[in-house]
N, C-alpha and C positions, 0 to 999 in steps of 0.2 A: 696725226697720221691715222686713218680709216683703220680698223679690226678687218681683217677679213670676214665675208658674212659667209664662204662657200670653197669649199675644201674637195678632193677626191685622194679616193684610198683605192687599194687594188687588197678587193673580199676575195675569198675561198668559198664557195657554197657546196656542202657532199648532198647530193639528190638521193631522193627514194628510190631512183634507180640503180644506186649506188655508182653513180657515174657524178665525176667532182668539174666544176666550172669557177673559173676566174676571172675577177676584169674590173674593170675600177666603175665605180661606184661616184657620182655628186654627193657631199654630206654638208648639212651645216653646221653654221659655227657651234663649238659645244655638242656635237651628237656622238651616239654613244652607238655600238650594237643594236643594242637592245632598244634605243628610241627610234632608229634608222628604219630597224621591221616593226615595229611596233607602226610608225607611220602609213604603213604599206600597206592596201586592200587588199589587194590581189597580185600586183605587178612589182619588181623592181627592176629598175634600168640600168644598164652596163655597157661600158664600152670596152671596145680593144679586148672581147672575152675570150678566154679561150677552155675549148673541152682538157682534160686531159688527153694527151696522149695525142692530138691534133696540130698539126702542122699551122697551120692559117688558123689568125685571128679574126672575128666576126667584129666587124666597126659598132654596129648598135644589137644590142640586145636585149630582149625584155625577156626576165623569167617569173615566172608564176612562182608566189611565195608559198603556196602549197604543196609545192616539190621538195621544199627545202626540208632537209632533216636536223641541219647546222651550219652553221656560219665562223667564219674566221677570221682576223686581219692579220694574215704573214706576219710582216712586216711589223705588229706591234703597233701601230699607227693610231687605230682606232679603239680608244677606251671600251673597257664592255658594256660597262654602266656609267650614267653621270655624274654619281655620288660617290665616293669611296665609303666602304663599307666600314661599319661602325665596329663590327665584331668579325674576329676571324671563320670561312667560312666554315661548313655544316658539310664531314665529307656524305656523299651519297651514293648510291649506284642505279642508273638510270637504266632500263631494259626498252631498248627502242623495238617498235617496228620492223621486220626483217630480221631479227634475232641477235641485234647488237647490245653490247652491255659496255657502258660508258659510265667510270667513275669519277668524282669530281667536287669542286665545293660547291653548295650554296649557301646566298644569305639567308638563312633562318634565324630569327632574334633568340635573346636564349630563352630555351624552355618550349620554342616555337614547335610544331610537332608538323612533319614534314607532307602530311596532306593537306593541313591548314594552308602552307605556305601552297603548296602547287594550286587548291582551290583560287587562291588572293594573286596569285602572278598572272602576268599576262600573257598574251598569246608564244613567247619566245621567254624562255628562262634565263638567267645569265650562268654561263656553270667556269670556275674558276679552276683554274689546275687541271684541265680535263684528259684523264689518259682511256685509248679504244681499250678494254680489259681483254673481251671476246668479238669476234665476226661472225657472220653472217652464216660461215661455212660449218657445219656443224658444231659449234661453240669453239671453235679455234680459241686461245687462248692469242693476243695478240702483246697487247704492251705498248701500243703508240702513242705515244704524248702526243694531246692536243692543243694543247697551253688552254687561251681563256675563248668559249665559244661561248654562240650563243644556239639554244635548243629550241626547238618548234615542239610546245607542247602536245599538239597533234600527234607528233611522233611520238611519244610516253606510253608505253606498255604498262609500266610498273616501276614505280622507285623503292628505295628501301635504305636505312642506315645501315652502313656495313660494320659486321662486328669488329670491336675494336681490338687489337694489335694486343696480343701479352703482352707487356712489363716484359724488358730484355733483361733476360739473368743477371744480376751483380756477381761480380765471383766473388768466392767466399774471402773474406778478409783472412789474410795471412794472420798467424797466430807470430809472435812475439818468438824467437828462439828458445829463448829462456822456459816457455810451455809450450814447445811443438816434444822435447826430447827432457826425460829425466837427468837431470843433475849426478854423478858418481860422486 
């Protein structure tokens, strides 16, 4: 029996105009996010897309991968990367374009120092665990989990490691009775 050579998924793309599109996507066997745009010059094609918030779906559509600020597969469908990653990722905080602040993993090897890695990636990041932190609106504070997207480094303002998390207090160990209280 044949392998399938050619698959379709239904992507999420959020636009620079911060207006979001959906619609299923051709992939091949084995493709990933990140190899999917990676492919991509200028265009990708969609069908059955729809705007948010729009009644009727458009049958074909091509969007301009320059628009794109990030990508997503609902559904879980579509690996981000081809590889599973060797090491747990690298949290970061990415300050997009339009004044969004998106936290997330990356794969950074260890010891990897996180300009190095963004210099060496390609046009689209893979960011794992990704939650919206802030919007566009005056730094709103947002909180939306993205799960695993994929980033257009175009969009990248600025990244940064985010400071790490105190150590959650231990409470103090109970003292023995016998030396919490003197003996009569």
């Amino acid at each position: 029996m044949a392998t399938p050579t050619r698959s379709e998924s239904r992507l999420r793309f959020f636009l620079r105009d911060f207006r979001v599109l959906e619609g299923v996507v051709g992939l091949g066997a084995g493709a990933s996010l990140i190899s999917l745009l990676a492919s991509r010059k200028s265009y990708i094609t969609l069908t059955d897309a729809r705007w948010t918030g729009a009644e009727q779906a458009i049958d074909h559509l091509v969007l301009r991968v320059a628009q794109v600020i990030w990508v997503a597969a609902p559904a879980g469908d579509v690996p981000l990367v081809n590889a599973p990653l060797a090491v747990a990722p690298t949290a970061a905080d990415l300050q997009l374009d339009g004044g969004l602040v998106i936290r997330g993993g990356l794969p950074l090897a260890p010891h990897q120092r996180l300009g190095d890695y963004l210099e060496s990636a390609g046009p689209f990041l893979p960011v794992h665990q990704a939650v919206l932190l802030r919007s566009r609106h005056g730094g709103k504070p947002v909180g939306a989990a993205l799960g695993d997207i994929a980033i257009s480094q175009g969009m990248i303002e600025g990244a940064w490691e985010p400071p790490a998390s105190p150590p959650a207090e231990r409470p103090a160990e109970p003292t023995p009775a016998a030396e919490q209280a003197p003996q009569p």
